[in-house]
N, C-alpha and C positions, 0 to 999 in steps of 0.2 A: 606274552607279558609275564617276566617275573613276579614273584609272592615277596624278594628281597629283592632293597635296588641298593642300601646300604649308602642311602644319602641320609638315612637319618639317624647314622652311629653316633655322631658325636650331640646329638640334643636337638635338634631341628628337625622341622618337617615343613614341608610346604602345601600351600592354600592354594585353592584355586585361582591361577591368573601367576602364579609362580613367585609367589611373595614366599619367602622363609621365616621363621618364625621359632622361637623357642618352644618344646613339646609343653611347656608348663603353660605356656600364654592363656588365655583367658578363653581366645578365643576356641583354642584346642580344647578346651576342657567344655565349652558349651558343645560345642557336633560332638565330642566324645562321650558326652553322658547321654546325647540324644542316641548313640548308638550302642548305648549300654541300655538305655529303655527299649529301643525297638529288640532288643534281644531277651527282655524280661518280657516283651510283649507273644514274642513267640514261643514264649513257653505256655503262657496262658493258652494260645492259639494250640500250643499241642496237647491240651488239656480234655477231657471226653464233658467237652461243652454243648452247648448250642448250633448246627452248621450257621446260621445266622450270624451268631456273636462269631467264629471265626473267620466267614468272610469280612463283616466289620472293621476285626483286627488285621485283617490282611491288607484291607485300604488303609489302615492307620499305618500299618507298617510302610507303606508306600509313600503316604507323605510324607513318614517321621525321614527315608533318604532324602526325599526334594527337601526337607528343611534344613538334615548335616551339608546338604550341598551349599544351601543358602546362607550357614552361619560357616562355612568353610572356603567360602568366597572373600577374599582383600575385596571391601567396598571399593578401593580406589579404583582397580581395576575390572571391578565389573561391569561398568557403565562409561560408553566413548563418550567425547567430551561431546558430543550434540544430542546424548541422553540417553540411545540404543543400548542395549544392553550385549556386550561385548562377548559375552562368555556364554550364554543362552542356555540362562540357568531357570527351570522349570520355577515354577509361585508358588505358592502357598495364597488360595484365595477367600474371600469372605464366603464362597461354598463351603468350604473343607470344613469352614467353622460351623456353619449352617447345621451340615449335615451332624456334624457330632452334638449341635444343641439338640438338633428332631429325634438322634437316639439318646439325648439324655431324659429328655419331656417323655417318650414314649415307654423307656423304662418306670421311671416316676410314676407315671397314670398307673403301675401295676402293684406300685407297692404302698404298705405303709407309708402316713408320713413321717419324717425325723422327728422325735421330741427330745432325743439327747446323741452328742455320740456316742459311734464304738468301737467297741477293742475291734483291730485288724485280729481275726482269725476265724476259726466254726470252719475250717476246712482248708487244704492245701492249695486248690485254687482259686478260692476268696484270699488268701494271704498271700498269692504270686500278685492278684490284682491290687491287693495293700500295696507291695512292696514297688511294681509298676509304678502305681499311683506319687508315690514317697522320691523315686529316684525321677518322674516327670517335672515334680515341684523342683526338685536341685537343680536341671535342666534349665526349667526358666528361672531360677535365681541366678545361676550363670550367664543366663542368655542378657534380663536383665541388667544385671552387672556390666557385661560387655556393650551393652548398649549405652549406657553411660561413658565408654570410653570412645567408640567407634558403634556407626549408625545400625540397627538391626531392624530389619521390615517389621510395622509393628503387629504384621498379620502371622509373623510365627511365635512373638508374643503373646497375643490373643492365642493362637489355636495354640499351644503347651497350656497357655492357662486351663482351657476351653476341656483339654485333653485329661488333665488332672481328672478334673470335674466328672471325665465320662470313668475315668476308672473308677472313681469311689460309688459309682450309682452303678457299675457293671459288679463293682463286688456286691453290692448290696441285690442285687438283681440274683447274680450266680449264688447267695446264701440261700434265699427265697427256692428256684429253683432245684440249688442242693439239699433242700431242706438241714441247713447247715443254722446252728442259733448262732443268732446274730447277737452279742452280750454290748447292752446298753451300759457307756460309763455314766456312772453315778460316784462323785464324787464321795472318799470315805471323808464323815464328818469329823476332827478332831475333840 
């Protein structure tokens, strides 16, 4: 298999099920930023963390393909008209969600609790996990968005939202651990 197949010179590329589509579509830009996160997720991942918090990231990165697959799928054609699913494209399940709420509560139980936010930074890989966190939210705003126009499972809804949620409490986790300060915003008073 070529790296270039040079069907998508002129502005198109196609979806699974071989619908074409403008590169700018909506839907292209939802699995595209989902795989611009799973690529900020692996930097964290090559980060001198936790081996725990990188296998973590390593099933995250796993779903984050089954979900570009599932927002890079024409719903029309993913599913024969007697309901089967045509193209046999892996889920996204109320697990996946599961699992990332059990490591978001088990992180939590170790730290402080929130009484105000905070500045993203106090280290390089608290601030890969800001930045993570930052470009997951665009992800489901896109995703979102798309779903407004054409149908999106609402379980890779859930798990991006779900997903956000674990970066911001794995950065706040990896400060603790990095002994990294964590700087409380406190609004400056006029």
């Amino acid at each position: 298999m070529k790296v270039y197949t040079k069907t998508g010179d002129k502005g198109t590329t196609a979806l699974f099920g071989g619908t074409r589509v403008p590169k700018h579509h909506i839907r292209i830009e939802s699995y595209g930023t989902v795989d611009e996160l799973n690529s900020h997720i692996g930097l964290i991942r090559d980060q001198e963390i936790n081996h725990y918090y990188r296998q973590v990231l390593e099933r995250v990165q796993d779903r984050l393909f089954t979900l570009g697959a599932i927002l890079a799928t024409d719903p029309e054609k993913a599913v024969l008209k007697n309901g089967q699913d045509r193209l046999n494209i892996p889920k996204i399940t109320e697990n996946d969600i599961e699992f990332l709420e059990k490591e978001i509560d088990t992180m939590e139980s170790q730290l402080e609790p929130m009484t105000h936010f905070v500045l993203p930074g106090g280290h390089t890989t608290v601030s890969y996990c800001h930045i993570a966190r930052c470009v997951c939210r665009r992800a489901e705003r896109l995703s979102v968005h798309l779903n407004e126009i054409e149908p999106v499972d609402v379980l890779v809804l859930a798990y991006l939202n779900r997903l956000s949620d674990y970066l911001f409490v794995l950065a706040r986790k990896l400060s603790k651990d990095l002994h990294a300060n964590e700087v409380k915003w406190i609004p400056e008073k006029l």
